[in-house]
Structure formats: C-alpha cells, structure tokens
C-alpha positions as CSV (number, residue, x, y, z in Angstrom):
1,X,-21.6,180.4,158.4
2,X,-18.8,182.1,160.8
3,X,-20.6,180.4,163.5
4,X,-20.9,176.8,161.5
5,X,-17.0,177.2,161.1
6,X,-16.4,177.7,164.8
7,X,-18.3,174.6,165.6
8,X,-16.8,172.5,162.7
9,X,-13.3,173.6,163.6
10,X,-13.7,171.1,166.9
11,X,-15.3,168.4,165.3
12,X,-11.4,167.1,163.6
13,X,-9.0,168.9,165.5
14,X,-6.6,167.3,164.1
15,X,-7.3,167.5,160.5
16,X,-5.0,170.2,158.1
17,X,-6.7,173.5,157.7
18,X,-4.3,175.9,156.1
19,X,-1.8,174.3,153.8
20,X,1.2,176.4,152.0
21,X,3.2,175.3,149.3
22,X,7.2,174.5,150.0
23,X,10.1,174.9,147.5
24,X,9.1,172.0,145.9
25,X,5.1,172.6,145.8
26,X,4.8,169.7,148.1
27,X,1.8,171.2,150.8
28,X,2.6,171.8,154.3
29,X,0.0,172.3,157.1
30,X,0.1,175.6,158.4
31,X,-2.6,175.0,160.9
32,X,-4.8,172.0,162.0
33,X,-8.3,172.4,162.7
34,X,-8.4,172.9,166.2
35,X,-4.9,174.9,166.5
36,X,-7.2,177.8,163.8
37,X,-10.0,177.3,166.7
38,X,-7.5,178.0,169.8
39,X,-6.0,181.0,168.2
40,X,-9.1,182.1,167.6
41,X,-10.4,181.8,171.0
42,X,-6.8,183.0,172.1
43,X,-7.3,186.1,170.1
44,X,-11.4,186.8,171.4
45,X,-9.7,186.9,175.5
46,X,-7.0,189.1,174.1
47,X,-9.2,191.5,172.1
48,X,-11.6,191.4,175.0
49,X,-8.9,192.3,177.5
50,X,-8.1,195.2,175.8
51,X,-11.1,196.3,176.3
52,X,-13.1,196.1,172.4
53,X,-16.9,195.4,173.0
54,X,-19.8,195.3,170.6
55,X,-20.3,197.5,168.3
56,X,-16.5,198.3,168.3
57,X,-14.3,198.8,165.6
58,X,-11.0,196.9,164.7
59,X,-8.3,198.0,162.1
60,X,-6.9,194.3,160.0
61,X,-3.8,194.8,158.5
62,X,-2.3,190.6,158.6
63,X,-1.7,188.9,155.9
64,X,-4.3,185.9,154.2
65,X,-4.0,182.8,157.0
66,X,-4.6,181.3,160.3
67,X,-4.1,184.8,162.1
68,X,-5.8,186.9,159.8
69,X,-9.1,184.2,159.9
70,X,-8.3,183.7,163.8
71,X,-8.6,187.5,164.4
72,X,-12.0,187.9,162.1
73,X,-13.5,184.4,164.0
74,X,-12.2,186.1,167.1
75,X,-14.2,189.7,166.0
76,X,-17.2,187.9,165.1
77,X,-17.7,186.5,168.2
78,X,-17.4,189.8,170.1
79,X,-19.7,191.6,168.0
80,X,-16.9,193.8,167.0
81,X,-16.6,195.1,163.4
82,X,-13.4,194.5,161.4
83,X,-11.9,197.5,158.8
84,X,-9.6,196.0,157.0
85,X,-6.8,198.0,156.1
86,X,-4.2,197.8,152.8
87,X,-1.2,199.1,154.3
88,X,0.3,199.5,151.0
89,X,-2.4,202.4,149.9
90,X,0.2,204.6,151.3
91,X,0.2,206.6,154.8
92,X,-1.9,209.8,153.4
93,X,-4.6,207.1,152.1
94,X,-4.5,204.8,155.1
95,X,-4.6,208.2,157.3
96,X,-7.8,209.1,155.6
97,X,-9.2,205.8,155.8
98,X,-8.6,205.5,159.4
99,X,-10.2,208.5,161.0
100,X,-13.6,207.2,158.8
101,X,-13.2,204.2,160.7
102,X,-12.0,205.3,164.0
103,X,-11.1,201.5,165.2
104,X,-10.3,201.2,168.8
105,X,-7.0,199.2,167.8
106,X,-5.3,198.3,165.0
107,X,-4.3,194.8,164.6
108,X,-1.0,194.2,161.6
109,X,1.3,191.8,161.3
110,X,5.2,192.9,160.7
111,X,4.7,192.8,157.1
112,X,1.9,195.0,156.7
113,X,3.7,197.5,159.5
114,X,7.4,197.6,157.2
115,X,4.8,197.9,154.1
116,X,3.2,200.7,155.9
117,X,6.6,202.7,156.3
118,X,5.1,203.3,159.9
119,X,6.0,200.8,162.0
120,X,8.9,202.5,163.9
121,X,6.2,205.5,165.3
122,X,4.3,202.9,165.9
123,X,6.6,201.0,168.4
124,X,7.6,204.1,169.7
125,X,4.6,204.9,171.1
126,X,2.5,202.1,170.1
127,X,-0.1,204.7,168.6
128,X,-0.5,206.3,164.8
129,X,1.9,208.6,164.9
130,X,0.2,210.3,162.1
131,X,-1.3,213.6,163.2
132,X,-4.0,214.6,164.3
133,X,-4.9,210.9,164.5
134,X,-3.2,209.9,167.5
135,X,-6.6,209.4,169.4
136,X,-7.6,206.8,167.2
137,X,-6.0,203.8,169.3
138,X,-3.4,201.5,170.1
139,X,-1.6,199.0,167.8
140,X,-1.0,195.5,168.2
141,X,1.3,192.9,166.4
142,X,0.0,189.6,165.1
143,X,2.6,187.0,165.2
144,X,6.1,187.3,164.8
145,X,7.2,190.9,165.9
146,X,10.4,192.6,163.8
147,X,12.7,195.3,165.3
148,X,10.3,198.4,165.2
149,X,6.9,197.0,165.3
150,X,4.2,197.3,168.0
151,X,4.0,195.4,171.3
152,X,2.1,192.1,170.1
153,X,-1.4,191.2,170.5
154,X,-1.0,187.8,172.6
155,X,-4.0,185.2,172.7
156,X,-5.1,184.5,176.3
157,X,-7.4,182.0,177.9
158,X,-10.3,182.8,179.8
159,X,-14.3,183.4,179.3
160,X,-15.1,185.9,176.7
161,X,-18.5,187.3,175.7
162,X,-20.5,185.6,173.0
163,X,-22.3,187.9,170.4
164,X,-22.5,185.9,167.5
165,X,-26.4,185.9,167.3
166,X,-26.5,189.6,166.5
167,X,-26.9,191.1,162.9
168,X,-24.3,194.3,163.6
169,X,-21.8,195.1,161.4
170,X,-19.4,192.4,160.2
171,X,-16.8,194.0,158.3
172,X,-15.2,197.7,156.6
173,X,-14.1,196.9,153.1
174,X,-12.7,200.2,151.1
175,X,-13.1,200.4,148.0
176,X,-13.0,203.8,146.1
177,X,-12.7,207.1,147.1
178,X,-9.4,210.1,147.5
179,X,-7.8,211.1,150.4
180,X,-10.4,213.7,151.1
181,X,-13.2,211.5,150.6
182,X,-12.6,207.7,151.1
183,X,-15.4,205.4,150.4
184,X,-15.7,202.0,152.9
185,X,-18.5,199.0,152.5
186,X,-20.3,197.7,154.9
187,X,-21.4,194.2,155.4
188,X,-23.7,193.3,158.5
189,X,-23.7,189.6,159.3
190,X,-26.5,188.6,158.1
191,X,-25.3,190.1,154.2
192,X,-21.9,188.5,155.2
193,X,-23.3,185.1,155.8
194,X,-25.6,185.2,152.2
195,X,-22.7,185.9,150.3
196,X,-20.5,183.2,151.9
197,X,-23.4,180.7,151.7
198,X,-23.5,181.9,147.6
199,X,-19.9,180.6,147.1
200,X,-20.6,177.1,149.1
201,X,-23.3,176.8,146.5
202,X,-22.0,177.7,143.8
203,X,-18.1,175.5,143.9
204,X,-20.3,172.5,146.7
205,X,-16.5,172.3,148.4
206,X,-15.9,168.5,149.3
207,X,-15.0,167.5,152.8
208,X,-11.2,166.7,153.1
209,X,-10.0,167.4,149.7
210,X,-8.0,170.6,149.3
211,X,-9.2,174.2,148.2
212,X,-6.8,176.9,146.2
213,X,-7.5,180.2,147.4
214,X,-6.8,183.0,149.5
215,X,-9.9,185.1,150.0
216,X,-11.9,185.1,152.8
217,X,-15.0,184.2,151.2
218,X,-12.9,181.8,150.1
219,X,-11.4,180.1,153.4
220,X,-14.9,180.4,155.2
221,X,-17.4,177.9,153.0
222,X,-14.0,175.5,152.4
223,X,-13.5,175.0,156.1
224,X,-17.0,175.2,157.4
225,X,-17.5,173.0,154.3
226,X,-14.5,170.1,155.6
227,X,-11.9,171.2,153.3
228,X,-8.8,172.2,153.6
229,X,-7.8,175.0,152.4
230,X,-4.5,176.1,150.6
231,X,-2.9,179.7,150.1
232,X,-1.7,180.1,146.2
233,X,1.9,180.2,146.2
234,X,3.1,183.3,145.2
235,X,5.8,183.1,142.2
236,X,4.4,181.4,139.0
237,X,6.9,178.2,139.0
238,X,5.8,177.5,143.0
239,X,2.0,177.8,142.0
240,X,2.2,175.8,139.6
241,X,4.1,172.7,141.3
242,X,1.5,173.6,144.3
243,X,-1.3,173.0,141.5
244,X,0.6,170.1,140.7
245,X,1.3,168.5,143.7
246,X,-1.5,169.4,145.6
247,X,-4.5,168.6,143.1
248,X,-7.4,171.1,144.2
249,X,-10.9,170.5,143.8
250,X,-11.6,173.9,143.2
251,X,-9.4,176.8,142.8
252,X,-10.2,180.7,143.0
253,X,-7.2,182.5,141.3
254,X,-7.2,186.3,140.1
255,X,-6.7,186.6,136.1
256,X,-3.4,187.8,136.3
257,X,-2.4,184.7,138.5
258,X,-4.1,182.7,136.0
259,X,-2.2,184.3,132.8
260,X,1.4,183.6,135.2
261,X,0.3,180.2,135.7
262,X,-0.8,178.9,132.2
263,X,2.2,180.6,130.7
264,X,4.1,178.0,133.0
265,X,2.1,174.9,131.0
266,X,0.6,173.1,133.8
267,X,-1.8,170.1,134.2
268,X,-4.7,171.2,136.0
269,X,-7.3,169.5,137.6
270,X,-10.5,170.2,139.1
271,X,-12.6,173.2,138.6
272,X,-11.3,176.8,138.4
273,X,-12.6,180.2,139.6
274,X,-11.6,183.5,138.4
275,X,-12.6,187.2,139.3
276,X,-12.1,190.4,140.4
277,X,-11.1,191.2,137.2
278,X,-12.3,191.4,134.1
279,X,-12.7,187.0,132.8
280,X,-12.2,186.6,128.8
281,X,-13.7,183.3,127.3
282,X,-10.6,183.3,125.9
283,X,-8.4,182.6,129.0
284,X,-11.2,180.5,130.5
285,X,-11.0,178.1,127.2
286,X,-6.7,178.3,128.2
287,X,-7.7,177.0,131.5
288,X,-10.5,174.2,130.4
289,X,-7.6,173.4,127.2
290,X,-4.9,172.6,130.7
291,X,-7.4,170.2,132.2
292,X,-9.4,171.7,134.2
293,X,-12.8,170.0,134.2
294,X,-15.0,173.4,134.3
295,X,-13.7,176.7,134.3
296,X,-16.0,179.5,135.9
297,X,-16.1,183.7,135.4
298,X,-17.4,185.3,138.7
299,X,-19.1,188.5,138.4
300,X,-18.4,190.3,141.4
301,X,-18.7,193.3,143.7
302,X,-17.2,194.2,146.9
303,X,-20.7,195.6,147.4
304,X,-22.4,191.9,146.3
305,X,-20.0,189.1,146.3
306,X,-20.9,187.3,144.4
307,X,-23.5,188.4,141.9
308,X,-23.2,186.2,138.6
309,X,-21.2,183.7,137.6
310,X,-20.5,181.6,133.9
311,X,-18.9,178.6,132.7
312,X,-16.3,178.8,130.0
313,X,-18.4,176.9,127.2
314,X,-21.2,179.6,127.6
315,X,-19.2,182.2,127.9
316,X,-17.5,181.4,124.2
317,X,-20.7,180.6,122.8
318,X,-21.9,183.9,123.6
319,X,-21.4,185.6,119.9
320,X,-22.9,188.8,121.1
321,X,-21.5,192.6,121.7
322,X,-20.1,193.2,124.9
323,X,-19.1,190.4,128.1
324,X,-21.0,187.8,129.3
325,X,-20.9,187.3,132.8
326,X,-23.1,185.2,133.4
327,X,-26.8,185.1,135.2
328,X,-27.1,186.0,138.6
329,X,-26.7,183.9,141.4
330,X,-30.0,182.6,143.4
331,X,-31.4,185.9,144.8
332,X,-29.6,188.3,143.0
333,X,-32.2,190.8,141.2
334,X,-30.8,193.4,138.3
335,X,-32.6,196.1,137.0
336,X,-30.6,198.7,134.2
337,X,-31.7,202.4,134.9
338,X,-32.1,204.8,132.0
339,X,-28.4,205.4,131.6
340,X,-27.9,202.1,131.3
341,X,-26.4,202.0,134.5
342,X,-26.4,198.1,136.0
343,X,-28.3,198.1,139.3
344,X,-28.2,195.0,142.0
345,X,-29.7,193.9,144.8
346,X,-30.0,190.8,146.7
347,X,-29.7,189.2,149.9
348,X,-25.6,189.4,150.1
349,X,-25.1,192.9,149.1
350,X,-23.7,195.7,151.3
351,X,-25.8,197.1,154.2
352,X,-24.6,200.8,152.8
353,X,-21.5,203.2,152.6
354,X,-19.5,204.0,155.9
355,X,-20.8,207.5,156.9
356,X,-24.1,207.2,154.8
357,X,-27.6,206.1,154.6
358,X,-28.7,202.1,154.1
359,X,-29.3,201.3,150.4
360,X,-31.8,199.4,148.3
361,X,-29.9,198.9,145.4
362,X,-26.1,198.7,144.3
363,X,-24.9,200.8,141.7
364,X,-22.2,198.9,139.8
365,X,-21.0,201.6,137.9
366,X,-21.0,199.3,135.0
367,X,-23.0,200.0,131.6
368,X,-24.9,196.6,130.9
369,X,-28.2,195.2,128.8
370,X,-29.9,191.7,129.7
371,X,-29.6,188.7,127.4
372,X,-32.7,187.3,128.5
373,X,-31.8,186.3,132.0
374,X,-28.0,186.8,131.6
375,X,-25.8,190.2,132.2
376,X,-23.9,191.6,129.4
377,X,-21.3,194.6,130.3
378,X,-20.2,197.2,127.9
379,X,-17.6,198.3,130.4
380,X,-17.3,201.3,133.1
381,X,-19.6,204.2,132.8
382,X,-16.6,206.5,134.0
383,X,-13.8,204.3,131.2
384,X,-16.1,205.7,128.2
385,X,-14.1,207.3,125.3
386,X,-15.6,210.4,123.4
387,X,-14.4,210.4,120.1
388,X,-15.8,212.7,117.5
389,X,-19.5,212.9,118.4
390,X,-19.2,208.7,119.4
391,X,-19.7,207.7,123.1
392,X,-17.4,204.4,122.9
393,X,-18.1,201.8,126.1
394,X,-14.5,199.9,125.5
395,X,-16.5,196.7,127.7
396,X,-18.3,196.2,124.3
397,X,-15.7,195.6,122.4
398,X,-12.5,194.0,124.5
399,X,-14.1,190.7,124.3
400,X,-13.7,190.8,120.7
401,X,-9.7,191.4,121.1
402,X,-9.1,188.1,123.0
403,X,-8.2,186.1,119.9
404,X,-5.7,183.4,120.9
405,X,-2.3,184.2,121.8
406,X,-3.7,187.4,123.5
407,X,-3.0,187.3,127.1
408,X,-5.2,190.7,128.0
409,X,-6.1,194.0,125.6
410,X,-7.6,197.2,126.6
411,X,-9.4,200.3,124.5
412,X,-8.3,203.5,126.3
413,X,-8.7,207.3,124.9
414,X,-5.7,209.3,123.8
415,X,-6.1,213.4,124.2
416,X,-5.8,214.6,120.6
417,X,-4.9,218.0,121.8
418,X,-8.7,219.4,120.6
419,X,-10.6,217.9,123.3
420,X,-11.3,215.3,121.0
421,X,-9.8,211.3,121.5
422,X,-7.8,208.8,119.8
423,X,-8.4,205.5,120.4
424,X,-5.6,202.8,121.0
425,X,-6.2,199.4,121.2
426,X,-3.1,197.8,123.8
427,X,-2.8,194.9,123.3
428,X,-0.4,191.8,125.5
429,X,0.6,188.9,123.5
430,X,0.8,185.9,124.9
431,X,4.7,184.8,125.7
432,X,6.4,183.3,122.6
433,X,3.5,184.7,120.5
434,X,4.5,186.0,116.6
435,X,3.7,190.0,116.7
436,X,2.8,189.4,113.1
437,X,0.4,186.5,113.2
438,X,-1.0,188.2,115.6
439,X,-1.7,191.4,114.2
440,X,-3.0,189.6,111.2
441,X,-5.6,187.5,113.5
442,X,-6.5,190.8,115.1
443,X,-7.1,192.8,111.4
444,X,-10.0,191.2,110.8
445,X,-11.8,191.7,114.3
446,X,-10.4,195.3,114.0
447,X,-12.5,196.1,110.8
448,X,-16.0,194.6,112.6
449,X,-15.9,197.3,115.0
450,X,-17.6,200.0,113.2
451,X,-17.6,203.5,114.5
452,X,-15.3,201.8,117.6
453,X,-12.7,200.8,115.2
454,X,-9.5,202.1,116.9
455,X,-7.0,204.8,115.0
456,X,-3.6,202.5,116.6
457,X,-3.1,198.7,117.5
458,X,-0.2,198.8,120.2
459,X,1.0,195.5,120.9
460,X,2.8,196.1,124.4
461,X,2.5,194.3,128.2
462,X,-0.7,196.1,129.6
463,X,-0.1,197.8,133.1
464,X,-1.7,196.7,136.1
465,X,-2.6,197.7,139.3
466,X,-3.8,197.5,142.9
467,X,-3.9,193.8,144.7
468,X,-5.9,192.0,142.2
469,X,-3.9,193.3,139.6
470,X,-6.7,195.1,137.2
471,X,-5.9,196.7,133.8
472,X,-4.7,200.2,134.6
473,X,-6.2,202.2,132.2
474,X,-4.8,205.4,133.0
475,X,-1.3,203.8,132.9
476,X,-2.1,202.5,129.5
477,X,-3.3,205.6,128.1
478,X,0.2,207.1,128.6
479,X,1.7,204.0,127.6
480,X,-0.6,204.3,124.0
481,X,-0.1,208.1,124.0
482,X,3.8,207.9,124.1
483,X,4.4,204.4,121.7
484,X,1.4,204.3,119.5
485,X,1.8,205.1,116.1
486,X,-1.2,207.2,114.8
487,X,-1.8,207.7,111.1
488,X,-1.8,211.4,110.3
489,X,-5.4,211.7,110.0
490,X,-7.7,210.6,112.9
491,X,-10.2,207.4,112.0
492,X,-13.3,209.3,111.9
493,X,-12.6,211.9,108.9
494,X,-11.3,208.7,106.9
495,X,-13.3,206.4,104.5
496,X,-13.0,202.8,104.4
C-alpha cells in the first residue's frame, strides 16, 4: 500500500492531503498531494546522501504529518527500516532503546528534541551525547530548527535507489520492556502492508471526503484510498468545531479523546473508530446517541493491528461476562492456550521481537474465551487480583461498571498488609453526573458480582497514562489505597 500511495500521490497534485484544524475548526491544508510526494522524494536524496542503505536503520522522533509520513515514504523506498522513538519515555528509556536499535541517524523534529531534554548535546555535537552511545550516529532536524537542535535534514533532488519490492523490515515499534531490557516489534513489509490493507477494509475510506485521524495506519489507506486526511485537534473545544466544521466520513479517536469530546456535546457525523484502549458499549452507545451513524471498537495489538473489531449495537447486546471485542478481522486466526492466554496470528502480525527469534503466534497477554466466533476478554493476565483464595480477572467485570454517566472505572487490588488484597472499584463519573444517583445505579451491578464483588466503590477521576492515555492501574491503586473507605472487615469473611 506504501507503494500505491506514492503513485496516487501524483495522480492530484493538487488535491488537500493533510488538513489541520484553525482557531475556529475551520480546516486548513497542511499539504497537497503532490507537495507530501516532493518531500518525500526530497527526504529519500537526503537520507541517501547521508549515506543510509538497505537494511539500515533510522531513529523517528517527528511529530504525526507531512514530515513524519514524508520521512517513512522516503524509508520505504530505501529499504531502510524506521525505529520510531517517543522522546518523552525519558533519556534512560530512550538510551536503552537506542542501542537495541543502533540507527545510523536519528531523524526529530524540535519538539521531540526540547521534549527529549537533549537537544542542546545534540547540537553541540550533533551526536547522542548520552554515553557510551555516542557511536550510534548523527542527528538530523526535520523542519523548523529551534536554538539548540541539530543541523537539519534538508530534502535534495537527485536519483535515489528504489527498494520498494523487497520484504525487509518496515518498521521498530516499542512497546514493553525496562531500561535493562526494552522490548521493540517488528513489522516486515509485507505484515505492514496486511495490516494497512485490514483498515481500508474495514472503514472503505471515500475518495475526496475527509478522514479524522492521526495514526499511520490511519493516514496510509485514507490517502492511498483519495481522501484527505485530517490531524484531530488537540484541545477538546478545537476538536470538536474541527468535527463540526469539517464533517469526516470516518474518524479514529483514542477513548480518552472520545470521553473530552462528547463531554463538549457535539453533532457528529459519519462513522467512528476507537482503540488502543479499552472501548465500553457504553461510550460507543454516547457516540452513536451524538449522531454518528456506526460507531466501531477496534481490538488491537502493536503486534497485529488490527485483530477484531465490533459495532456498538453488538457490542451492548452482548449480555455476557467479560468484553466483547468483536470477531476477528479476515485472516486473523485465535487460539486460547491452557492458561487462558489469548493467542493470534494472521497475515498482519509482527515478524518477531527486536533481538529474537521469528514467531508463529502473538501472545496478547490478555485472558479471553470464544463466543462462538467472537473474542471475549477478561482483562490482563499480569492485572489479576488475588483476593482470599479468588483469582479475580478485573476485564470480566469492568464492562459491567459502565452504567450511564460513567465516563471510565477500573477494579485494581489494594495490599491488605497480609499478602492478601482489597479490591476497589474507581470509578469516573461523567461531568455534571449526581455522585448519588450514581452510586445507587452502580448498587445493584455491584451485588451481581459474586465472589468479585469489591470491599470499596471510589468515585474519583481515574489516572491515565502513556500517549494513548490508558487506565493507569498502578496509579489507581494508590489513588484507592489512600481515599477508599474500607469497611473494617474485608468482603470475603462477611455474609450477605
């Protein structure tokens, strides 16, 4: 599909590609069509200048947009790999990550470099100051250089060679992993390309009417598809004049940028995509409720992206334990080993780990059962709660804590200070709703949960973390073990 894109790209130069939201929401063309295919082919002489051939690697650190695709395109076409970095892991993470990777340069734009809290060193001697790494490469600025930053990586003209045909590596995603021992994905093209090709399928982007999102697998079937694409405004009031103003056929936002933007009372159109986070029927119903003609859960990996996906009416009719996600996507094959363990495979998954062997199957990490056809979770094998002589998956029961005016709820253990657990249910209302009503809708749900039922209800703003902004359970744990208020005797030795 990278190559399709490259071709399209020429075929309506002068069409928007990138649009971005103004004060007002009103869109504004970042790029055209053919200025996305000069930078890239600006960006594939400069990169080859410098010297990167197949089979290299590349360090990404830019922003979502035209520079950030334009470098990837550029890549591609090279045969050269692409790590992508998150400068905001912090330097001891980012160190750690970098000498896995070893790229030959590092490519950031000023924000990532500031972010970084590197980007004087860098300038200095436009190397990683950060020893003993200083032999893993130069650095280069995309765009706009600040006071500080490296020299900038500036597109050139000129032939360049062409190694889009091979099935090398594609791209470096990390994931998991400490400072000791980071954990990277890989994607060859060819599992790149299935997984792209997945997404075109499953929104059928329209040529010439506008796309929300900011992914990459995002951007990629929209353009090569004829649409333009537009970046999600950042701030909750500007997203949702941009949703306004700009009427998307589709839109991929994260949860939390869902929960900002409904609580702003939009009109929305088209259909809607959420991920990377856990999806409740609950906020997808919110969504279909604000117009939206479908609104979709995507079950997804950065190993297999995507891997299920299901649409909001399903997903409340589901009356079941645990979370519907949905059945997997054309090609996707499951299989749940004997710990219960959900195991993937399919024609868009990961060609292995950085540093290890090629593997058949994913490991999700996630405890799920089949419902017929269709994945159910019961939540993260390592986010299981011991209490008494009770192995508690909180995925089986969160679903159940969505009632409305619940924005998000988590189940997270509590040390009871005998190597035994309490369990706290943290619950976010939803802005402006009653704490009373609320507990009173949750009482009854509360009672149906058996041996899970838990020993506090804290009604609180769950915390968050990393860039797709996923429940921090560890966060809330000290949250419930600091404001909860337990009952003197733990749930367990108590009678109904």
């Amino acid at each position: 599909m990278l190559d399709e894109l490259a071709t399209a790209l020429r075929r309506h130069p002068d069409r928007p590609a990138v649009l971005t939201a103004g004060a007002s929401g009103r869109p504004r063309v970042r790029a055209t069509r053919g200025e996305l295919a000069d930078l890239a082919d600006g960006y594939a002489a400069a990169l080859h200048h410098h010297g990167l051939t197949a089979g290299d690697t590349l360090g990404l650190a830019v922003r979502p947009g035209p520079r950030a695709l334009s470098v990837l395109l550029a890549a591609h076409r090279l045969g050269v790999r692409v790590a992508v970095l998150d400068p905001s892991a912090g330097p001891d993470v980012l160190t750690a990550r970098l000498a896995l990777a070893r790229p030959a340069l590092v490519v950031a734009d000023a924000a990532a470099q500031a972010v970084a809290g590197w980007a004087r060193p860098l300038a200095g001697r436009a190397r990683l100051a950060l020893p003993p790494l200083a032999d893993l490469g130069p650095v280069r600025t995309a765009g706009p250089r600040l006071p500080g930053c490296a020299p900038a990586l500036r597109p050139r003209s000129g032939p360049t060679p062409d190694r889009r045909g091979d099935d090398g590596d594609a791209v470096v995603i990390f994931t998991s992993g400490t400072t000791s021992r980071p954990r990277a994905v890989v994607h060859r093209r060819s599992g790149l390309d299935a997984g792209m090709r997945a997404v075109s399928d499953l929104v059928g982007p329209r040529p010439d009417v506008p796309v929300l999102g900011g992914m990459f697998f995002v951007l990629v079937p929209a353009l090569a598809g004829g649409a333009p694409v537009a970046l999600p405004a950042r701030s909750p009031q500007a997203l949702a004049r941009q949703v306004a103003r700009l009427r998307p056929q589709a839109s991929y936002l994260t949860p939390p940028q869902l929960r900002a933007l409904l609580a702003r009372n939009p009109r929305l159109t088209g259909r809607f995509y959420s991920g990377s986070a856990p999806v409740s029927a609950t906020l997808l119903d919110r969504v279909r409720r604000a117009g939206a003609e479908q609104a979709w859960g995507v079950y997804a990996l950065t190993e297999l992206f995507p891997a299920a996906a299901v649409e909001a009416r399903e997903k409340a009719a589901f009356t079941g334990a645990g979370d519907l996600v949905g059945a997997p996507l054309p090609g996707v094959r499951t299989r749940v080993g004997p710990d219960g363990r959900l195991l993937l495979t399919g024609p868009g998954q990961a060609h292995r780990y950085l540093g290890e062997e090629p593997h058949d199957w994913v490991d999700t990490g996630d405890v799920a059962r089949l419902d017929g056809d269709r994945i159910v979770l019961a939540g993260r094998c390592k986010d299981m709660i011991l209490r008494g002589a009770e192995n508690i998956y909180p995925g089986l029961y969160e679903p159940a804590l969505h009632v409305p005016g619940v924005n998000l709820a988590v189940l997270v253990g509590v040390p009871a200070g005998d190597g035994d657990e309490r369990l706290v249910a943290v619950v976010e209302p939803e802005p402006g709703a009653d704490p009373g009503r609320l507990r009173a809708a949750l009482a009854p749900v509360l009672a149906r949960m058996g041996a899970a039922r838990p020993d506090a209800l804290l009604l609180a703003p769950v915390p968050t973390s990393g860039r797709s902004r996923k429940p921090d359970r560890a966060a809330a744990a000290i949250l419930a073990a600091a404001r909860a208020d337990f009952p003197s005797t733990p749930r367990r030795y108590r009678r109904a």
